[in-house]
C-alpha positions, -999 to +999 in steps of 0.1 A: -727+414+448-715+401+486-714+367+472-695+376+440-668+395+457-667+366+487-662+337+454-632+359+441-616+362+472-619+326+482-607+316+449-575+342+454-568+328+485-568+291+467-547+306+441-520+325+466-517+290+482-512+273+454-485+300+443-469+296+484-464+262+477-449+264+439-420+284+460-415+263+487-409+238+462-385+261+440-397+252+410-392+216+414-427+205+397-423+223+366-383+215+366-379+249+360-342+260+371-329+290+390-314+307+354-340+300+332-378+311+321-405+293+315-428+312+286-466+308+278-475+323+247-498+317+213-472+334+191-469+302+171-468+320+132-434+325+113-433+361+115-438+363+155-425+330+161-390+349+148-399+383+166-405+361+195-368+347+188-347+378+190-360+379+229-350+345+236-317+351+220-309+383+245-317+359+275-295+336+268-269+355+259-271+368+297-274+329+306-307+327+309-321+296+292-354+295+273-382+274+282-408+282+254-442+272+261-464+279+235-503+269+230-518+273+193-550+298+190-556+334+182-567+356+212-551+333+239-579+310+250-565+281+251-534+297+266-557+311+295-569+277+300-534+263+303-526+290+329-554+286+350-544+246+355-510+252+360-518+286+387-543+256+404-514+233+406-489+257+428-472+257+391-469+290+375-455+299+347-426+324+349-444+350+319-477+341+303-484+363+271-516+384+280-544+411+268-564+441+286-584+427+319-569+396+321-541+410+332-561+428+356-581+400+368-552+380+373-532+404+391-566+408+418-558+370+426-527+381+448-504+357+420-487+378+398-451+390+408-444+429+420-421+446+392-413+477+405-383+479+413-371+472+379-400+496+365-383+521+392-344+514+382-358+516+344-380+546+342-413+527+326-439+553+342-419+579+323-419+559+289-449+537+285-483+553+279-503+561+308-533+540+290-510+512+290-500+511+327-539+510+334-531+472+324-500+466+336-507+475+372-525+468+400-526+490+428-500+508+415-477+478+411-462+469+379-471+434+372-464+430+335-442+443+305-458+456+275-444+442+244-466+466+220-490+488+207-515+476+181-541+501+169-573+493+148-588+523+139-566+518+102-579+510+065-558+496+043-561+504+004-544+487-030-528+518-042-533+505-079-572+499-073-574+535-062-556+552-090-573+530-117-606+547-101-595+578-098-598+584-062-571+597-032-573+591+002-602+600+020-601+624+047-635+626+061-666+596+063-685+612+031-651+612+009-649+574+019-682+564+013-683+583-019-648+566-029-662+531-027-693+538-042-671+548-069-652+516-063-684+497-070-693+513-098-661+502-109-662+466-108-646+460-076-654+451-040-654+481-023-646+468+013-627+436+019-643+418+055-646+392+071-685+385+086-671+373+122-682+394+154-646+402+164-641+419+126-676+432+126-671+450+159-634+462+149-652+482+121-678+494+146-648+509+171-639+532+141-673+542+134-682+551+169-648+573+170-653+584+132-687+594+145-685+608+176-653+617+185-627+607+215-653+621+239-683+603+227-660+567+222-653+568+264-685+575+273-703+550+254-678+521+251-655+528+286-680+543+307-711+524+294-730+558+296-767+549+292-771+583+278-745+583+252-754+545+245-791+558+238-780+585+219-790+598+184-752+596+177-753+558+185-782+556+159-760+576+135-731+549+143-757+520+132-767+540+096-733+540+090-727+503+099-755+498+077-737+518+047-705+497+053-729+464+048-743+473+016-703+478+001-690+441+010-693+413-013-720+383-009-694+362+003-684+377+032-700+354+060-669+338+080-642+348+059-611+348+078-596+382+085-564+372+063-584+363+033-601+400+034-564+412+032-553+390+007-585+405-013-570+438-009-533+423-015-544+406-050-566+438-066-601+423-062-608+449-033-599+481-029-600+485+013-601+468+043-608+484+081-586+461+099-561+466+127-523+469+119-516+434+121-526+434+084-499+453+073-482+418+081-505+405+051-491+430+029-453+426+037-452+390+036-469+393+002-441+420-009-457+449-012-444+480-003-461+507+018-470+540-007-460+520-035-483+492-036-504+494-008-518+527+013-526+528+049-545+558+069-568+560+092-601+558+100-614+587+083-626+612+109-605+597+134-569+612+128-553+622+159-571+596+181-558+562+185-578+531+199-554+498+210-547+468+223-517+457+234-498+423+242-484+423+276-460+394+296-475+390+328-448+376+353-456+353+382-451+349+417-417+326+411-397+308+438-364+337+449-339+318+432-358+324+395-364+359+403-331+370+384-340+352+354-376+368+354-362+400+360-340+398+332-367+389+309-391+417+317-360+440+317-351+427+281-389+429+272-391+465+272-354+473+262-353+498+228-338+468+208-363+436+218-391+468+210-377+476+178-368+438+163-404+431+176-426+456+161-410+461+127-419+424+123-452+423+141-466+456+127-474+470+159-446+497+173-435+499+205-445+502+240-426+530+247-425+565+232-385+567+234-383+542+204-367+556+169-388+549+143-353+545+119-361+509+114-398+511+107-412+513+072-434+539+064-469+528+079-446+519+110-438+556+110-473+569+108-482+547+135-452+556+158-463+594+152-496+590+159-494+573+193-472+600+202-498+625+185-523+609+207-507+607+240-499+640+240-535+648+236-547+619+259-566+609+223-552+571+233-581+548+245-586+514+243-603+490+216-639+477+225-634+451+202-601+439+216-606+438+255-593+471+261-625+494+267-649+472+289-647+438+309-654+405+289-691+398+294-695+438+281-674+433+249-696+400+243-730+422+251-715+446+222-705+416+201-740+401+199-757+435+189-734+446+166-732+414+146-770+407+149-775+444+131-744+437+108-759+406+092-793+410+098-824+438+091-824+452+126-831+491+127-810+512+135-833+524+164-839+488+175-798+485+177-799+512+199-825+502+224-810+468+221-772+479+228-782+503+258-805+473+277-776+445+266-747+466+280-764+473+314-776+438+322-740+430+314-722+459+333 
């Protein structure tokens, strides 16, 4: 542990170096100049690409100019790459889109710049979820803007499917295993997926919450309780896994999450457990929430909402860029950047302030739960999106929960196998 703790801090000490002389220099490497930002991001699709837009057009219209950066891949590896080279090189962006602990693990390196003044002159502790400022600060200092709140813990149903069958919306785990056996019986693919670990543990997040309640979901995926992660309720968790296997089609090895919605979209299935980036699917397709397409969540998880959230992490910039970085993360989390954002995105907002006027009516649910479940402190982060345990945990879940998905492991052996996994990790 000594020698883990002495790497990090020599490397941080490289990295604050690095950053020193990237100010000394003013920005002179990257050519940056004093009124304008320099942006690393992956939002590289139409739909955020133009959500991405309406920011860029509020900047400039203070005179900031635009200096868009963008590096194609999903997630933001390849962006994280990117960033680590250019931190190396004393040349650091002035916002770099990021998720959960790498926010965090950035902001231990001593780079990242110190937003509180603006959060101060703002009111962001007063606005933005309390389980969103556990990854926006460090030490109590803002480093970061969030730009959203995604949640996961939805299903998404073709509204014409479901009445053909004769079925509502499900409100508890029997009712929606019962409805898509129904479903089968009817000709149709009951549940729409996509046999990647990232999807497979997005389904399990629901199921451990659907299972075992907000209370059970922290202790085994934030606190990495050995107890609750050896639990008979974890067991129950990997029965239910193994119901949702047996109600996906044969082809579901590798499908691209998109292509499970567009399954939903076209009629052949009749639900998908996907986060609300789907809804996305549906709009672009047309389809109109309640008329042609139903979302809800989770059954047995109403009133609890798990997350992940996009973020701009700022920089240590040279003094004379500071303005223009201010301005950004200012305009970041103003009500109107939140608003043109999310409706496009099919997130909603980072702050609880935000109207939900604008929002159709999934956005409206979504906006109402958040605010259902930070009021209850039923807000917790996604497993499967970096926001409930470090990277090499999520991985240690990953590999368990895929292996049982797609294979004949027990649910007893998953158990064992998940409780000796995530402490080797931890």
């Amino acid at each position: 542990m000594t020698a883990k703790i002495t790497i990090k801090k020599t490397f941080g000490a490289i990295l604050r170096s690095a950053s020193l002389a990237a100010v000394t220099s003013a920005g002179l490497v990257s050519g940056v100049q004093a009124s304008e930002v320099e942006v690393l991001h992956w939002w590289t699709s139409g739909g955020e690409a133009k959500a991405l837009g309406t920011l860029k057009s509020t900047l400039e219209s203070q005179g900031v100019d635009w200096k868009d950066m963008p590096v194609a891949g999903g997630g933001g590896s390849s962006a994280m790459t990117v960033l680590r080279s250019r931190v190396m090189s004393g040349n650091a962006p002035t916002a770099v889109q990021m998720l959960g602990f790498d926010i965090l693990d950035w902001g231990e390196q001593g780079v990242t710049a110190d937003l509180n003044d603006l959060a101060r002159a703002e009111g962001w502790d007063q606005v933005v979820p309390k389980a969103l400022q556990k990854f926006a600060k460090i030490n109590g200092q803002w480093i970061s803007a969030p730009v959203n709140v995604h949640s996961t813990n939805w299903v998404w149903g073709n509204k014409a499917v479901l009445d053909k069958v004769g079925i509502a919306v499900p409100e508890n785990w029997n009712d929606f295993i019962h409805a898509m056996r129904k479903v089968k019986a009817a000709g149709y693919v009951p549940l729409a997926h996509g046999g990647q670990a990232w999807q497979d543990a997005t389904v399990f997040d629901g199921v451990v919450m659907a299972t075992g309640g907000i209370d059970f979901y922290r202790k085994a995926l934030v606190d990495l309780d050995q107890n609750a992660l050896s639990s008979d309720t974890m067991k129950e968790v990997f029965e239910r896994m193994r119901q949702l296997r047996g109600l996906v089609d044969d082809n579901y090895p590798g499908r691209d999450w998109n292509l499970a919605s567009a399954m939903v979209i076209n009629g052949e299935a009749a639900f998908q457990m996907m986060g609300d980036w789907a809804k996305g699917e549906f709009l672009n397709a047309g389809k109109t929430p309640g008329d042609d397409f139903v979302c809800f969540r989770t059954p047995g998880t109403q009133g609890t909402v798990t997350f992940n959230a996009d973020q701009f992490a700022m920089f240590e910039v040279g003094r004379d860029r500071q303005d223009a970085q201010v301005k950004m993360a200012k305009a970041v989390l103003s009500p109107e950047f939140q608003i043109a954002f999310n409706t496009v995105k099919g997130s909603v907002p980072a702050r609880t302030d935000v109207s939900d006027e604008a929002f159709d009516a999934c956005g409206k649910k979504a906006i109402g739960d958040l605010k259902e479940a930070v009021a209850s402190d039923s807000l917790v982060g996604s497993l499967a999106h970096g926001h409930a345990a470090p990277a090499a945990v999520k991985n240690a879940f990953y590999d368990v929960i895929t292996a049982h998905f797609n294979g004949d492991m027990s649910a007893a052996d998953a158990v064992k196998q998940l409780a000796a996994s995530v402490k080797n990790a931890s």
